[in-house]
N, C-alpha and C positions, 0 to 999 in steps of 0.2 A: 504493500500500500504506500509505503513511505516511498519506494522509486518511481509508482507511476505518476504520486503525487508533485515529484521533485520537479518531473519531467514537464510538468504544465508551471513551476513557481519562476523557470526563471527560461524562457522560450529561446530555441538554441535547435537550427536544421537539422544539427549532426547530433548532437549529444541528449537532447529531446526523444527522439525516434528509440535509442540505444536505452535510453531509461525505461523507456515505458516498455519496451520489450523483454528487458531485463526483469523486471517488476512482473511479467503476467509469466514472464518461463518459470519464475521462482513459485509462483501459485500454482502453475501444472508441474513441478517439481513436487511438492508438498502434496497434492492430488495422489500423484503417481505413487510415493513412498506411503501413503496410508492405505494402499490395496493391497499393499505388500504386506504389512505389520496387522498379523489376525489376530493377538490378542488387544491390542489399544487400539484399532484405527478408530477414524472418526466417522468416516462412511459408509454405509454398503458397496455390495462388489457393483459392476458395471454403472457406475457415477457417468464415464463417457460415451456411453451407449445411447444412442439416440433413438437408435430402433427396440431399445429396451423399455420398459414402462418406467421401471425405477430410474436408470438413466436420462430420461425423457421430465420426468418428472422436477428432477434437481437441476437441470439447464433451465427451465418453464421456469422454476423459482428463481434463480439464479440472472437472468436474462431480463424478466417482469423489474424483479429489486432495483439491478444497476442504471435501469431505464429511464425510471422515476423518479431519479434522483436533485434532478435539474430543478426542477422546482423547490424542493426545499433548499436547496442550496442556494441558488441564485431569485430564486421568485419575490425576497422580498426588498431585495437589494432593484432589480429589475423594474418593481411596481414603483418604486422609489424616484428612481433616474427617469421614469419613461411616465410617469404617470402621476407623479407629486402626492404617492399614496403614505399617510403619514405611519410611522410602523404601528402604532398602536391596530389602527384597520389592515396593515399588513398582516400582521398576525392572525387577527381574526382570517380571513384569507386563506393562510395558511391552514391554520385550523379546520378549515372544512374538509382537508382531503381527509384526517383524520377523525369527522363527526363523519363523513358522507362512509368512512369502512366499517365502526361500529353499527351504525342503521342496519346498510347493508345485509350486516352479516346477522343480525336482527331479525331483519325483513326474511332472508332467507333460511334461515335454520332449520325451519322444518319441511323443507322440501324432501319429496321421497326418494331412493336411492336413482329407480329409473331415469330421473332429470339431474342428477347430479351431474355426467360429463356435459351438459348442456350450459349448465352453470358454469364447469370451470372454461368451454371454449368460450361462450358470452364473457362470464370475468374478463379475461384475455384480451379480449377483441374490445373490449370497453377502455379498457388500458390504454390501449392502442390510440383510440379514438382521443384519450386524454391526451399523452405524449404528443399526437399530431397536432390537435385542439391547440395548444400550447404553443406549437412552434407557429402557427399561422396568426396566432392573435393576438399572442405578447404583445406583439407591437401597434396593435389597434390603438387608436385614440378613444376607443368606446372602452371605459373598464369592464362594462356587464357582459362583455363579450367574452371576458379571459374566465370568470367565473365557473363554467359548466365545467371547464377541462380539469381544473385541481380534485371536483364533484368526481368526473367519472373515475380517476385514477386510483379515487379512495374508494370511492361504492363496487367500483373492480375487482380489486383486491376483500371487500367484504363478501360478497356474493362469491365465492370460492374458495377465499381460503381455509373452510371448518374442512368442506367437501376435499379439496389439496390434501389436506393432512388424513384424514380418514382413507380415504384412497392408498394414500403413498406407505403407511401404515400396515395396513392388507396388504400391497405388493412385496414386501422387505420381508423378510425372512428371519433377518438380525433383528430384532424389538428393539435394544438397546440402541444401535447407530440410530435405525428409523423415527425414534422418539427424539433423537439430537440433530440428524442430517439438514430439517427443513429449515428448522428457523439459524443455525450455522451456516448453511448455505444463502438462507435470507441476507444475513448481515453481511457475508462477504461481497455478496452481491451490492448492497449499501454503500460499499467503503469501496467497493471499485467503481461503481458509479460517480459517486461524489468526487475520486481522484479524476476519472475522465474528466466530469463537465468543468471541470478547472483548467486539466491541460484545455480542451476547448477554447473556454472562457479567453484564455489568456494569447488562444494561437488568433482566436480571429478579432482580437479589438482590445482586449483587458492590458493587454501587456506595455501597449504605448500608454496605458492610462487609460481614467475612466470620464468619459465622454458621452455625450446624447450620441454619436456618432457612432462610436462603439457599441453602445447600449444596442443600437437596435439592430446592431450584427450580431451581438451576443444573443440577444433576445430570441433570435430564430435559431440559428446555429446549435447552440448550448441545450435547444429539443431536438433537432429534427436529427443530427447525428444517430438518435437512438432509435429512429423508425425503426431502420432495418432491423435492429438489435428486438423490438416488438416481433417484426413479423417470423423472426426465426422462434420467441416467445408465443407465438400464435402455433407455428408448426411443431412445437413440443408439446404444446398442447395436447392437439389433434392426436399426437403420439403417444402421451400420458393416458389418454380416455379413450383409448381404440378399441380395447378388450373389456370384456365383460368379468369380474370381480365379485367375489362373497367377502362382506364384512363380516370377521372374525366377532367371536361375541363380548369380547371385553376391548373394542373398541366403540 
């Protein structure tokens, strides 16, 4: 985290590139070495398995987390420079992605198993729409424009993540890793997102300084980078929920 972080603090052709490569070899470094080590690892086996459910499963968390990151990191700063949002109301703001996931997950809870992988691809693809939502509107001069996309990112992630973890649970074999893999893999996913939207931040405007000029290169950039990183989160998805599964009874 610290070298992809580095990689974005101080913007550099050559040695930029070499950090942040360095920083994600050493995280599939660490991957690798815990599939090997049976009595401590952290994981279950096929983590990089795409075509696996469990594999599938921990990319889809992993992918989803680092996506979304942009917003809390730069959204209130962003609403700030572009929009003269004062932080008190920035917060609130913020705050919603996080009332819009408890609802969610609320609202959703007792849906019955047959509609669960329905929930976790809609989750997913509501993400999506946030992350995109985000990159096209930051820059609006309408603030009630940017509002829904922080909504769907959070209400996303509620509507799927009971159903994620009950799921991923059943599939894992290990109890113990699969009771630690999601939200471990959430976090890392967190802290590599948050080091990207920095290098970002800083490659397309931050680094000369911070500017309305800048801002609203930041402002698109610093989402839309992550589409793609959604829709590969969209096809793990589809991956995740392919098969049909029996919840175990003490899940």
């Amino acid at each position: 985290m610290l070298l992809v972080s580095a990689a974005g603090a101080e913007v550099d052709v050559l040695l930029s590139p070499v950090l942040g490569i360095t920083g994600i070899s050493f995280l599939w470094l660490f991957l690798k070495l815990d599939t090997i080590t049976s009595r401590t690892r952290m994981f279950p086996n096929r983590i990089f398995d795409l075509n696996d459910p469990v594999g599938a499963g921990l990319l889809m968390v992993f992918a989803a987390s680092a996506a979304t990151m942009s917003f809390m990191v730069y959204g209130a700063f962003l609403l700030d420079v572009l929009h003269a949002v004062n932080p008190l109301t920035a917060g609130y703001i913020l705050a919603m992605e996080s009332v819009a996931w408890g609802v969610a997950a609320i609202v959703f809870s007792h849906v019955p198993q047959s509609l669960e992988k329905w929930l976790i691809r809609t989750g997913v693809a509501v993400i999506t729409a946030g992350v995109l939502g985000l990159a096209l509107c930051m820059r609006s001069d309408e603030l009630w424009m940017i509002l829904p996309w922080p909504v769907c990112q959070g209400a996303g992630f509620g509507m799927m993540w009971g159903f994620v973890v009950r799921r991923f649970v059943a599939e894992v074999p290990e109890q113990v890793q699969a009771s630690s893999a999601l939200p471990t893999t959430q976090q890392i996913g967190f802290a590599v997102g948050a080091a990207a939207c920095g290098v970002v931040a800083n490659v397309t405007g931050f680094a000369d300084g911070v500017s309305a000029d800048a801002a609203q290169r930041v402002a698109f950039w610093v989402f839309a980078v992550f589409v793609p990183l959604m829709l590969f989160a969209n096809a793990a998805a589809w991956k995740f929920t392919g098969q049909v599964y029996a919840v175990p009874r003490d899940v």
